[in-house]
VEXGU-378775 format. One record per residue (C-alpha): residue in one letter; chain; y, x, z. Coordinates in pm, 1 decimal, padded with zeros to 6 digits. Layout:
VEXGU-378775
@bati a; torlo A; north Y; east X; up Z
...
end
This chain:
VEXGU-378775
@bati x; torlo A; north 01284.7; east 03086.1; up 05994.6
@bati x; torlo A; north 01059.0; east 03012.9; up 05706.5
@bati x; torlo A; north 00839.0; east 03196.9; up 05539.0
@bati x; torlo A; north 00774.3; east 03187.0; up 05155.5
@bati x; torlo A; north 00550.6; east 03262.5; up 04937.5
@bati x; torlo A; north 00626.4; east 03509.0; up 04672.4
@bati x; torlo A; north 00518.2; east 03411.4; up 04294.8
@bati x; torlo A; north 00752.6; east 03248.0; up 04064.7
@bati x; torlo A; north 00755.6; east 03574.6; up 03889.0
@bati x; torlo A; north 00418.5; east 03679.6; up 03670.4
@bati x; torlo A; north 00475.1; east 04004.9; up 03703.3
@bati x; torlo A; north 00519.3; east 03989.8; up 04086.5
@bati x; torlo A; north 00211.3; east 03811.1; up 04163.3
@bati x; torlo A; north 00022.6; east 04055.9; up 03929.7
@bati x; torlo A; north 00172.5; east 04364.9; up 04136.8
@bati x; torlo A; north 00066.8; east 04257.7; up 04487.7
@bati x; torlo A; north -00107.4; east 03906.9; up 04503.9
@bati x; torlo A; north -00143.0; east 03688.0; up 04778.6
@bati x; torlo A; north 00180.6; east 03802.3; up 04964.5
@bati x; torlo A; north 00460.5; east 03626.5; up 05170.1
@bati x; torlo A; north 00824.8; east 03641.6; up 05148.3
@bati x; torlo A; north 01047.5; east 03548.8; up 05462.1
@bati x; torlo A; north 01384.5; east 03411.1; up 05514.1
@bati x; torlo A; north 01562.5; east 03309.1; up 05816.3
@bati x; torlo A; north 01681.1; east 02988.1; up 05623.7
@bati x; torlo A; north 01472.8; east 02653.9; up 05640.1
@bati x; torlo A; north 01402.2; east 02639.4; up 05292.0
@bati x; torlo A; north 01105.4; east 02389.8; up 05292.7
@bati x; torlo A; north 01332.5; east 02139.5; up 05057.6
@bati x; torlo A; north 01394.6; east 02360.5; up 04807.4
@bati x; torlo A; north 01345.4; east 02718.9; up 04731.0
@bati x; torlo A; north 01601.5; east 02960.1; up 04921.5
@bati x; torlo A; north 01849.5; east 03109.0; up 04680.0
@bati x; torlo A; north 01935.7; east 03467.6; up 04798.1
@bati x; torlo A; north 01983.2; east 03842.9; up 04595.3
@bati x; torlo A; north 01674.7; east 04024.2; up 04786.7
@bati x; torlo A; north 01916.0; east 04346.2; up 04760.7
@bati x; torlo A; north 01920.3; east 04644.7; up 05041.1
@bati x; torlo A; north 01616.8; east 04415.6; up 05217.8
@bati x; torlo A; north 01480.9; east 04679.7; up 05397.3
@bati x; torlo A; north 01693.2; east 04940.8; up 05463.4
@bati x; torlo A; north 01653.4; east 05336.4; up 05479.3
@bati x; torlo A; north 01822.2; east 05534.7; up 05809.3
@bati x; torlo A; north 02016.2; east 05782.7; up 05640.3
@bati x; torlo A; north 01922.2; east 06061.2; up 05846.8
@bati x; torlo A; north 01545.6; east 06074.7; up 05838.9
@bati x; torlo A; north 01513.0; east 05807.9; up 05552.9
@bati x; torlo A; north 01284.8; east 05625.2; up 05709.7
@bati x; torlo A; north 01242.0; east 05229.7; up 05623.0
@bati x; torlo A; north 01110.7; east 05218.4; up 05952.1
@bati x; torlo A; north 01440.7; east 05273.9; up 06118.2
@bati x; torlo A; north 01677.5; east 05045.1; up 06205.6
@bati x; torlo A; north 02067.2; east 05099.0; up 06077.9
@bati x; torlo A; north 02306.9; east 05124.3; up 06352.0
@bati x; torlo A; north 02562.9; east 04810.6; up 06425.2
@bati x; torlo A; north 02865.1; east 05027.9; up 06272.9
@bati x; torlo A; north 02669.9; east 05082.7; up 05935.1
@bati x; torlo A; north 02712.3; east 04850.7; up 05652.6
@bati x; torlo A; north 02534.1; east 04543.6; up 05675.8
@bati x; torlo A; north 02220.6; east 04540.7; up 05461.2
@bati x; torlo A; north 02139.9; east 04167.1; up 05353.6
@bati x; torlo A; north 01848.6; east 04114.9; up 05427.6
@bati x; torlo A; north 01779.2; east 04323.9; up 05736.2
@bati x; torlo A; north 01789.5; east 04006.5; up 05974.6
@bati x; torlo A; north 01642.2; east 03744.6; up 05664.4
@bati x; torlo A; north 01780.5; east 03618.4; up 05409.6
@bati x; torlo A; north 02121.5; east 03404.0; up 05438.7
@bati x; torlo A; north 02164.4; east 03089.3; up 05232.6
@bati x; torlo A; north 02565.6; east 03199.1; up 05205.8
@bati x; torlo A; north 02415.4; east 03540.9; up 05009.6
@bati x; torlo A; north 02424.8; east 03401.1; up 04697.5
@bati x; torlo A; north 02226.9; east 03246.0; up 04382.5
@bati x; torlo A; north 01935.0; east 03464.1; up 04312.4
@bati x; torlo A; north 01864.5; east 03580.0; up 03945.2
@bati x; torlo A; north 01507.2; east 03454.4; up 03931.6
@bati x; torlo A; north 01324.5; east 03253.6; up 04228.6
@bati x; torlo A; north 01030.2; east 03405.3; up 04401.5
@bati x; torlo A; north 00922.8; east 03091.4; up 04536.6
@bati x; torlo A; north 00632.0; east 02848.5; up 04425.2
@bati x; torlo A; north 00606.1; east 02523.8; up 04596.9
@bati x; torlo A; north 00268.9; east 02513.6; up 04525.7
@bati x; torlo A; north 00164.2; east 02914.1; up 04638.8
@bati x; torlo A; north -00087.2; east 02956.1; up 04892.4
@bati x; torlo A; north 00093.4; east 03015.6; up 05247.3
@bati x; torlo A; north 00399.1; east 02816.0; up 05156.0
@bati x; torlo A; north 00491.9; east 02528.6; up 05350.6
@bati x; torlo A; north 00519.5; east 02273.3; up 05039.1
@bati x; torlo A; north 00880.2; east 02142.8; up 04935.9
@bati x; torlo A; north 00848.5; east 01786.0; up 05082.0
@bati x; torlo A; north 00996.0; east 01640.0; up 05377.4
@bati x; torlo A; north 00937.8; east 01782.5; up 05736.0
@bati x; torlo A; north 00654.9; east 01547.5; up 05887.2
@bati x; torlo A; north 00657.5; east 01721.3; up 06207.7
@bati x; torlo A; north 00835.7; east 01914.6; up 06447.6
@bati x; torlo A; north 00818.3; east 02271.9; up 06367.1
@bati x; torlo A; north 01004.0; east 02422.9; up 06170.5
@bati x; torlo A; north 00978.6; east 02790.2; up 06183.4
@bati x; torlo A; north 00713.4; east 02946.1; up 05949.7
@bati x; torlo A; north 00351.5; east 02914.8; up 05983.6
@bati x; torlo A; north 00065.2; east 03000.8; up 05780.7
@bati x; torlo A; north -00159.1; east 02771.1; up 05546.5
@bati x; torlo A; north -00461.4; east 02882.6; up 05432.9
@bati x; torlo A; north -00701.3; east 02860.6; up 05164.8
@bati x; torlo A; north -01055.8; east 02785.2; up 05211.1
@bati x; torlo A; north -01209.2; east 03147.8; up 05145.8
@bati x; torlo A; north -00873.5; east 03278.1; up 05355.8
@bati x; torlo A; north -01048.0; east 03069.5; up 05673.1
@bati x; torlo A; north -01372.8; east 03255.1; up 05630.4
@bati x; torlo A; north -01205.8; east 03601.6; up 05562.1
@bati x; torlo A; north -01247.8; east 03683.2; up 05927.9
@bati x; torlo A; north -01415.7; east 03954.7; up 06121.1
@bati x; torlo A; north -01512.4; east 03981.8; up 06467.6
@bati x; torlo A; north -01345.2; east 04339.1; up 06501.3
@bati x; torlo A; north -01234.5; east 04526.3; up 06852.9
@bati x; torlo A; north -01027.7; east 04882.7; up 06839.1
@bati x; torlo A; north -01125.7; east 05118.1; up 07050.4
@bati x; torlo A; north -00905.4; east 05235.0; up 07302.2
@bati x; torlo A; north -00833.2; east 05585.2; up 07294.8
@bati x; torlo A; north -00507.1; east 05665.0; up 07458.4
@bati x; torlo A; north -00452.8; east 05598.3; up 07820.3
@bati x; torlo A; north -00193.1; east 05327.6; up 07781.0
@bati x; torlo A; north -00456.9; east 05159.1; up 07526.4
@bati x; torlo A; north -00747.1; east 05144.6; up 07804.7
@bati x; torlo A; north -00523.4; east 05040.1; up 08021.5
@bati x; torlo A; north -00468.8; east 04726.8; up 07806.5
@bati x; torlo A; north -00828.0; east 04670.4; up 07695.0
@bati x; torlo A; north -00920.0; east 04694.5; up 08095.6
@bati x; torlo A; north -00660.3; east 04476.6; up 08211.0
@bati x; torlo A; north -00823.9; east 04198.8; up 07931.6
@bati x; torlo A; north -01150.1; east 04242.6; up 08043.0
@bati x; torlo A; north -01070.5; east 04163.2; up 08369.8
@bati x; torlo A; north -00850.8; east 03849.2; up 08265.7
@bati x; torlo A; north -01168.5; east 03751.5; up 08098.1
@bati x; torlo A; north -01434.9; east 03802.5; up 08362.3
@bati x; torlo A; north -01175.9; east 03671.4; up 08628.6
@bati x; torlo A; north -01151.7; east 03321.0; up 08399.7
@bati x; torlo A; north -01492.4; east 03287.4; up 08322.0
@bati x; torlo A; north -01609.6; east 03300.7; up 08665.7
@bati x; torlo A; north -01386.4; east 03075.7; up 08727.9
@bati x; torlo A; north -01488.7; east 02795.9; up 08474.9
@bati x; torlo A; north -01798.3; east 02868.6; up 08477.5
@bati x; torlo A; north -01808.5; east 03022.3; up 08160.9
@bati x; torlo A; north -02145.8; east 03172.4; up 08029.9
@bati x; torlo A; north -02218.0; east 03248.9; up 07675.6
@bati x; torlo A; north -02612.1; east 03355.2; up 07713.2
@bati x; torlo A; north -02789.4; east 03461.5; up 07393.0
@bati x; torlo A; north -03013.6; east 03186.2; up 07318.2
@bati x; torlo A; north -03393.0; east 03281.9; up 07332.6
@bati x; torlo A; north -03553.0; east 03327.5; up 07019.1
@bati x; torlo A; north -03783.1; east 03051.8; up 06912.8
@bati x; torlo A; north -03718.4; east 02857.9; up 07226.9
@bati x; torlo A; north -03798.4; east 02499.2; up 07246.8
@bati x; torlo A; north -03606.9; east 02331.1; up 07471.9
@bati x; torlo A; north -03356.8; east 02054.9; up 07400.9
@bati x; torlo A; north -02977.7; east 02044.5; up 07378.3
@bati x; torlo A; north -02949.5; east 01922.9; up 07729.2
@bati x; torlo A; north -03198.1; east 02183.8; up 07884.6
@bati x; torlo A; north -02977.5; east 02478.4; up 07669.9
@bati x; torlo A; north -02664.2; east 02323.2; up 07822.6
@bati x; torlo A; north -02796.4; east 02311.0; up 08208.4
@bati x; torlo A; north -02897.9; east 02659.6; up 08152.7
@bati x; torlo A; north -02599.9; east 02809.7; up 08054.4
@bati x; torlo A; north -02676.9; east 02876.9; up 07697.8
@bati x; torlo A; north -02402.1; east 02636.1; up 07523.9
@bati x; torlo A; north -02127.0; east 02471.9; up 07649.2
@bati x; torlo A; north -02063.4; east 02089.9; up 07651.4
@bati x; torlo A; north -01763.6; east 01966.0; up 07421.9
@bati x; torlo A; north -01551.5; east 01850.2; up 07723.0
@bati x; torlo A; north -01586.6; east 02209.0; up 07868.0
@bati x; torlo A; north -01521.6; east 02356.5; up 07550.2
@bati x; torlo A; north -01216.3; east 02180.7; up 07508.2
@bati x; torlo A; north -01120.2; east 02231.8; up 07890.2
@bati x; torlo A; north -01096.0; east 02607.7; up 07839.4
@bati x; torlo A; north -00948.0; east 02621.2; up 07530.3
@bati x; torlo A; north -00667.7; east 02394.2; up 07629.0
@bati x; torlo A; north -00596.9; east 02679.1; up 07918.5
@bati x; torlo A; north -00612.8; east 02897.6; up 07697.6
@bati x; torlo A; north -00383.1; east 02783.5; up 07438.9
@bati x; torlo A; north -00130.3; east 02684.9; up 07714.2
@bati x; torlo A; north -00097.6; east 03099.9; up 07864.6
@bati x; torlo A; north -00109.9; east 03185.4; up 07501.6
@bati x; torlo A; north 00233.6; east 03093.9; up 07377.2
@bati x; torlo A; north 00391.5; east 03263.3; up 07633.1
@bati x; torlo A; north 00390.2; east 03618.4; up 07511.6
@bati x; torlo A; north 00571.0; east 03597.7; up 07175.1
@bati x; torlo A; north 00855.4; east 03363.1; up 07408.1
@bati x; torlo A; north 00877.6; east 03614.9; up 07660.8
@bati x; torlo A; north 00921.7; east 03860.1; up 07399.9
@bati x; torlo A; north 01136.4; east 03729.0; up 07160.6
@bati x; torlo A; north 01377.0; east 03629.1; up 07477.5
@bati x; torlo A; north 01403.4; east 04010.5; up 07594.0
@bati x; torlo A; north 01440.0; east 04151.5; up 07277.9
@bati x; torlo A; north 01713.9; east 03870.9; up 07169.4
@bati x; torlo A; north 01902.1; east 03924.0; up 07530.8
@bati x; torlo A; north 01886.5; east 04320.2; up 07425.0
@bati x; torlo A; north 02036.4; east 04262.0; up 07077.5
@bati x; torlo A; north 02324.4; east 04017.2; up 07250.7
@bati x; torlo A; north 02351.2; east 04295.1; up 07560.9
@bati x; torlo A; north 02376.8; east 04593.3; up 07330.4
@bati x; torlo A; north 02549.7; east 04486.5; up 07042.1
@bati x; torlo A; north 02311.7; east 04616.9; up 06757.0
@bati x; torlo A; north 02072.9; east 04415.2; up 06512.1
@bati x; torlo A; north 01684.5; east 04353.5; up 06656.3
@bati x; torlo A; north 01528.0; east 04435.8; up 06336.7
@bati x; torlo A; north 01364.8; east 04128.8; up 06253.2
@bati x; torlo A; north 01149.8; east 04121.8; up 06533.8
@bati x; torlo A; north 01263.1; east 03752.9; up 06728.6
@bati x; torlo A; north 01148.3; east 03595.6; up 06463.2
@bati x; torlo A; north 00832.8; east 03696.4; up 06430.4
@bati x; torlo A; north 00747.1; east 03672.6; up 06811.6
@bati x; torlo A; north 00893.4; east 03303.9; up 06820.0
@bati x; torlo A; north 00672.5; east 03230.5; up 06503.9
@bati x; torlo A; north 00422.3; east 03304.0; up 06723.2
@bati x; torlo A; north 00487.1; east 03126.3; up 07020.6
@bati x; torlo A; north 00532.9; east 02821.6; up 06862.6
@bati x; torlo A; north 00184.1; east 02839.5; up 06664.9
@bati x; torlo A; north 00031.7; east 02859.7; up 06976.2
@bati x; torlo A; north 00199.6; east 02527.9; up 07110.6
@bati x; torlo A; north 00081.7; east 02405.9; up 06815.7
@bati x; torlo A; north -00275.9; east 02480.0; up 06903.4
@bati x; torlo A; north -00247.4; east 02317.4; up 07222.8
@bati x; torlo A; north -00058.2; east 02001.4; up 07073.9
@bati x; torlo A; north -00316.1; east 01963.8; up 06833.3
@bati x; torlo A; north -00621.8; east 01996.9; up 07115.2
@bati x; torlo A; north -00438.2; east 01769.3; up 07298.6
@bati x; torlo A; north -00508.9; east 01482.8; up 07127.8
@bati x; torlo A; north -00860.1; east 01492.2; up 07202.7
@bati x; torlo A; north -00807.7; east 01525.5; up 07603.4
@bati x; torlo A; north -00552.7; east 01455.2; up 07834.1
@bati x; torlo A; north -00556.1; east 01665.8; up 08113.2
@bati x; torlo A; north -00556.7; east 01578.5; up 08457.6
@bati x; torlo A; north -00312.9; east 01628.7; up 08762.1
@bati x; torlo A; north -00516.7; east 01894.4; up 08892.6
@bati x; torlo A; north -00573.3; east 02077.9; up 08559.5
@bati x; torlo A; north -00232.3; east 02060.2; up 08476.6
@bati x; torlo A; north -00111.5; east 02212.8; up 08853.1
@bati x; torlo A; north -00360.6; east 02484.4; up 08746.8
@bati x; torlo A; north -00164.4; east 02560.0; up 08391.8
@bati x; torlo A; north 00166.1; east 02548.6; up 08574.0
@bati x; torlo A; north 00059.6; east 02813.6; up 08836.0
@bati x; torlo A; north -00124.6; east 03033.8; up 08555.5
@bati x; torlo A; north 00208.7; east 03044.5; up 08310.6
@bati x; torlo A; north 00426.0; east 03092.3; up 08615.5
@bati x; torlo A; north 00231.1; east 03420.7; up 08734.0
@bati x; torlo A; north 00164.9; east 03512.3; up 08353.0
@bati x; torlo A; north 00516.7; east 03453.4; up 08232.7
@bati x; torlo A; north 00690.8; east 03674.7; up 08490.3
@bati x; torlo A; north 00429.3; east 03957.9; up 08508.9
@bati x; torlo A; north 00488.0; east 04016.8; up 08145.8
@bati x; torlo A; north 00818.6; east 03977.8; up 08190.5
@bati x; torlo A; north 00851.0; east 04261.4; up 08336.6
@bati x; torlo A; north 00599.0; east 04449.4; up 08220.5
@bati x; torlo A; north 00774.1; east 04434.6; up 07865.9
@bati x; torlo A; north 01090.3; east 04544.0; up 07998.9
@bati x; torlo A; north 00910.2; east 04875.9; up 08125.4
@bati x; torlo A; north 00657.6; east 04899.5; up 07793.9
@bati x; torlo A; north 00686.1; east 04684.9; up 07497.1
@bati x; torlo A; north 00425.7; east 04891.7; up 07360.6
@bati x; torlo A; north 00154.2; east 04834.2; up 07620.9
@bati x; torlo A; north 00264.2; east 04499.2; up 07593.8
@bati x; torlo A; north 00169.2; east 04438.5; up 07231.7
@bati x; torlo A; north -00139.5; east 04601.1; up 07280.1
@bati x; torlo A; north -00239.1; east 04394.0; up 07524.4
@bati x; torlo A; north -00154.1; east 04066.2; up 07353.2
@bati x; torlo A; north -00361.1; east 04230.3; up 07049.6
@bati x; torlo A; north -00652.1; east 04310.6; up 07263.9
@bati x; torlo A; north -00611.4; east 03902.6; up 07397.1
@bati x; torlo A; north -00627.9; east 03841.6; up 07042.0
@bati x; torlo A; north -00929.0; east 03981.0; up 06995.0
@bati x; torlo A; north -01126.7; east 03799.9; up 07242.4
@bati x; torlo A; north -00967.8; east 03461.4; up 07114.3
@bati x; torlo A; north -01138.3; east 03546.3; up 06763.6
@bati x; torlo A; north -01432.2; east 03572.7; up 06922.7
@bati x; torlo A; north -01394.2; east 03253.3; up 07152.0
@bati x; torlo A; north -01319.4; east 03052.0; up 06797.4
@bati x; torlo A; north -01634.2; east 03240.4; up 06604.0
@bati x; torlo A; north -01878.0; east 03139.7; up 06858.5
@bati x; torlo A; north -01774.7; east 02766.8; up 06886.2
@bati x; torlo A; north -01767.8; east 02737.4; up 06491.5
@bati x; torlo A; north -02145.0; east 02922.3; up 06530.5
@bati x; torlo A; north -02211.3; east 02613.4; up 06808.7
@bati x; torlo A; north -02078.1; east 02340.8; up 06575.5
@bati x; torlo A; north -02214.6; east 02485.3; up 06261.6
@bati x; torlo A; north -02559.4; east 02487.5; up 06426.0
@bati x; torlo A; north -02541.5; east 02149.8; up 06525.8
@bati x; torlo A; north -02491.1; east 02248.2; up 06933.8
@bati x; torlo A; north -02190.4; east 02034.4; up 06933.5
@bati x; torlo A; north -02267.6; east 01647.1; up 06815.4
@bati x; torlo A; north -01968.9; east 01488.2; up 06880.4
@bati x; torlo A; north -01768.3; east 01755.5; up 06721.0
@bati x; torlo A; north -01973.3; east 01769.2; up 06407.5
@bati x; torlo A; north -01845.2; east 01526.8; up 06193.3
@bati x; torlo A; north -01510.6; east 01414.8; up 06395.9
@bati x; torlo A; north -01195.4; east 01419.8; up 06180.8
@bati x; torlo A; north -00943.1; east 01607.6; up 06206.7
@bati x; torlo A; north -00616.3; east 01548.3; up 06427.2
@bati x; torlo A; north -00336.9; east 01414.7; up 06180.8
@bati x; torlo A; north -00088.0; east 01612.5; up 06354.3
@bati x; torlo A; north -00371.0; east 01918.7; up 06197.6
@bati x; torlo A; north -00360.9; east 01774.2; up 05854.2
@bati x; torlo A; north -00002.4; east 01820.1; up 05840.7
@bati x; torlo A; north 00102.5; east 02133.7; up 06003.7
@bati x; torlo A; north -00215.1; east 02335.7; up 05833.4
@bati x; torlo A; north -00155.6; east 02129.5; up 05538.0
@bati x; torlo A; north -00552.7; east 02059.3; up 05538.5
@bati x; torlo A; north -00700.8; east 01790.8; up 05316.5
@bati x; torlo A; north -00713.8; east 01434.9; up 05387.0
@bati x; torlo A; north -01119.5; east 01414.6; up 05435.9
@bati x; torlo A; north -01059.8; east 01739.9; up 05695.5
@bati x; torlo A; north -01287.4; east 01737.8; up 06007.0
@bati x; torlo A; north -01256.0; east 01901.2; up 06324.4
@bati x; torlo A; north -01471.8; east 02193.3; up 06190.2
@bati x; torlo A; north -01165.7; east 02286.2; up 05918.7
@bati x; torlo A; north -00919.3; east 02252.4; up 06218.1
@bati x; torlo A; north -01125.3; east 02523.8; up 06457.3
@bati x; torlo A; north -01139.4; east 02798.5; up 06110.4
@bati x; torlo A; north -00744.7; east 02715.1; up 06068.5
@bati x; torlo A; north -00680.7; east 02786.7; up 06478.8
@bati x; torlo A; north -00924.3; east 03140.0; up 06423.5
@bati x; torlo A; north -00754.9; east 03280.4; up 06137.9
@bati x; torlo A; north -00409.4; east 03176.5; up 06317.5
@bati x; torlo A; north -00573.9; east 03396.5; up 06605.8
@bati x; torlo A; north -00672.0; east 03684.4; up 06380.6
@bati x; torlo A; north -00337.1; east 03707.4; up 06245.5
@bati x; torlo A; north -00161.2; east 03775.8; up 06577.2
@bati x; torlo A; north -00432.8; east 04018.5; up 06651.9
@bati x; torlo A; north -00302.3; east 04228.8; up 06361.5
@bati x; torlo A; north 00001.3; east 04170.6; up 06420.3
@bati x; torlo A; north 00025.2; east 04268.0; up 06753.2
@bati x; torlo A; north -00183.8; east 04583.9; up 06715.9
@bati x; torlo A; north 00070.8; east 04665.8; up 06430.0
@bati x; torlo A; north 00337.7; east 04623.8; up 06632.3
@bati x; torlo A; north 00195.7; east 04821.0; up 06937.9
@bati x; torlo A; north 00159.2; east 05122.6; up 06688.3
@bati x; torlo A; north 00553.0; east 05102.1; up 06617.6
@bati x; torlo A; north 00845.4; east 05222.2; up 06801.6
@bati x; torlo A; north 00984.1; east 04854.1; up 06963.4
@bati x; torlo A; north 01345.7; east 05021.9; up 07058.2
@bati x; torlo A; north 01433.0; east 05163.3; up 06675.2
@bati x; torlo A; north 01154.5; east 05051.7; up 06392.1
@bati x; torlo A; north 01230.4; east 04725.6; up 06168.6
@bati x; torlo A; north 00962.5; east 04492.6; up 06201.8
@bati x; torlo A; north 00723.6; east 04529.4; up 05896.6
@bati x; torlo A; north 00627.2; east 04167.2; up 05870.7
@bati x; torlo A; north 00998.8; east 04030.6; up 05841.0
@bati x; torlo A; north 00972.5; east 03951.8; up 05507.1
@bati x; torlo A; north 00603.5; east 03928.0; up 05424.9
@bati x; torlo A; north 00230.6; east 03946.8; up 05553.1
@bati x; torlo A; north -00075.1; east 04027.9; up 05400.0
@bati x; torlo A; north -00324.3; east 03771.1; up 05344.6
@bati x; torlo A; north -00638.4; east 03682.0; up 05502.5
@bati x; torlo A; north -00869.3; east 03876.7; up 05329.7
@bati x; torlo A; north -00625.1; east 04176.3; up 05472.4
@bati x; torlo A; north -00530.8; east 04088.3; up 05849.0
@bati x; torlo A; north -00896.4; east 03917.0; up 05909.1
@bati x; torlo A; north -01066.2; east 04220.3; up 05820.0
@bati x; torlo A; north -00820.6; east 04509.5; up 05956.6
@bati x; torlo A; north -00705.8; east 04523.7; up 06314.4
@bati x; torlo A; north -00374.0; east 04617.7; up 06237.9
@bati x; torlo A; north -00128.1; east 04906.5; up 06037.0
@bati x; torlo A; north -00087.8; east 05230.2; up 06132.8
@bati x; torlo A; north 00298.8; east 05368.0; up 06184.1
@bati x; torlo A; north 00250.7; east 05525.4; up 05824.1
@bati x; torlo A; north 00087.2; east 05238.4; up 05629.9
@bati x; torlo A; north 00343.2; east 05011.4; up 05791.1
@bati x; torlo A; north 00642.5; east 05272.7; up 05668.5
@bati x; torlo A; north 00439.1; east 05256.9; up 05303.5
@bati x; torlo A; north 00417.9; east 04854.8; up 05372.2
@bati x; torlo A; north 00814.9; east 04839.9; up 05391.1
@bati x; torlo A; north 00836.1; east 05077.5; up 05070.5
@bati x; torlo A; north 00663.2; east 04843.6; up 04921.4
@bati x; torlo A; north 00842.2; east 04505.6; up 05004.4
@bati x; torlo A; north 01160.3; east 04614.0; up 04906.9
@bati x; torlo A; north 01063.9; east 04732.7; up 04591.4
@bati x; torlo A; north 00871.5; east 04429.2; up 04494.9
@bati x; torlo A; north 01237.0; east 04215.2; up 04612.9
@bati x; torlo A; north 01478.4; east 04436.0; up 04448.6
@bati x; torlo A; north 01184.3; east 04373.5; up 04121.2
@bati x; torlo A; north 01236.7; east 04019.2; up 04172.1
@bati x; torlo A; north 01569.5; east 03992.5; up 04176.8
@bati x; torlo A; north 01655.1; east 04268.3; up 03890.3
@bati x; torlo A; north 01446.5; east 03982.3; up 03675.3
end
């Protein structure tokens, strides 16, 4: 599934900039051509976007993406050239599901931010991450001390202390990190496409956006990995992680999606804050070899960054992918998984939304809905 950006239309980018358009087809050589009509659908009974239509009610295009067999549009809503559009050349690596690409002032658009749990099933969540998080550092090793104010000792006596970590161990934990990470959108997006197969009935656009983010956290870790290969030992440590990880929320999500999503959201969170401090380490010069080292090619292309992009650009285009899940994971929590369409289907906010906001609300995700198929059935009325 791709994901495009909306603009050819004036008018449309004037009415809500800076959003994204989705379609199921691969559309990255040239713009999909679809009628946007009956996108997002209204549940007769309650008329509520949020709801899902039964799988004996008429098919609403749209509802699962756009199809390439709906039809010529009247007016594109793509630009090859929008922000957050994968541009219309060919594919230079292998993804090919939708990912975002960010603009410079997107990349800085982001907040530390941490909700506050208030329902039981919430702390529940936000304890279980804590102790994921104390439970892994202890066992790298892991201590982010404040540094003492107008200390004087040297790079090596800050690292022997505790107070910054070396690049290798840097890179050590976020490799482990990246390599649990894409399991929860998989494990997701498998249980809620077995359900739609099992039960007969549409998912609501959900599968796609899980597996969208799975697969932007394997890209994380292919793109770390070309600064270290791991060893045997490290590697026998990431198969026995993802084995206990994978299964435990395997079931857990069959029992609550909700708690589920919450929990990924909350993991979200402390990613954002893993990324902020090691931009803070390279910015203030903590992290030589890092400083000044180019970015990754396989980097350049799937972020689309420049050609003079260093490391630095790749870290800010890895925290905002971070701070994206984060909202959309909170969102999601605050939905009902078994009957509400998936707000983000068809579009996301940008940066300056999801980086500062931990996530929408069951209303302002019903008002979000409203507002995307409005701003399609504009765009293809034109």
């Amino acid at each position: 599934m791709s994901l495009l950006a909306v603009s050819s239309a004036r008018t449309l980018t004037r009415a809500i900039p800076s959003i994204i358009v989705r379609s199921t087809t691969p559309c990255i050589i040239s713009p999909c051509q679809a009628p946007f009509r009956h996108l997002l659908h209204t549940g007769a009974a309650q008329n509520n976007s949020l709801k899902r239509k039964q799988a004996n009610e008429g098919a609403a295009q749209g509802v699962e993406g756009i199809h390439r067999h709906d039809g010529p549009a009247t007016k594109a809503l793509t630009n090859a050239d929008a922000v957050s559009t994968v541009p219309s050349t060919t594919i230079q690596g292998d993804w090919v599901l939708f990912h975002p690409v960010y603009t410079p002032e997107e990349m800085k658009a982001v907040d530390v931010l941490h909700r506050d749990a208030k329902t039981l099933s919430d702390k529940f969540a936000s304890s279980l991450v804590r102790l994921a998080r104390w439970g892994f550092d202890f066992v790298s090793g892991y201590k982010h001390k404040p540094i003492p104010p107008n200390h004087d000792m040297s790079l090596e006596e800050l690292q022997k202390g505790g107070y910054v970590l070396t690049e290798r161990a840097w890179l050590s934990r976020i490799l482990f990190l990246e390599s649990i990470a894409g399991v929860p959108g998989m494990v997701a997006a498998m249980l809620r496409h077995l359900g739609s197969l099992r039960l007969m009935r549409r998912d609501s656009g959900w599968i796609h956006t899980l597996l969208e983010e799975a697969e932007n956290e394997r890209m994380h870790l292919m793109t770390f990995m070309t600064l270290k290969q791991p060893s045997l030992f490290f590697r026998a440590l990431v198969l026995g992680a993802q084995g206990v990880f994978f299964n435990v929320f395997f079931l857990s999500y069959m029992i609550s999606p909700r708690i589920c999503h919450r929990f990924v959201g909350y993991l979200e969170e402390e990613a954002v804050v893993t990324y902020t401090r090691c931009i803070e380490e390279i910015e203030a010069g903590r992290l030589p070899a890092w400083s000044n080292m180019p970015a990754p090619e396989i980097a350049k292309d799937y972020w689309r960054l420049h050609p003079e992009a260093n490391l630095l650009d790749v870290i800010y285009a890895v925290r905002s992918d971070e701070s994206t899940h984060r909202f959309v994971n909170h969102s999601l929590a605050n939905l009902d998984a078994p009957t509400d369409v998936n707000p983000f289907a068809f579009r996301e906010p940008d940066m300056h939304v999801k980086g500062k906001k931990l996530g929408f609300e069951r209303s302002e995700a019903e008002k979000y809905v409203q507002e995307s198929r409005e701003l399609l059935e504009r765009g293809r009325r034109q």
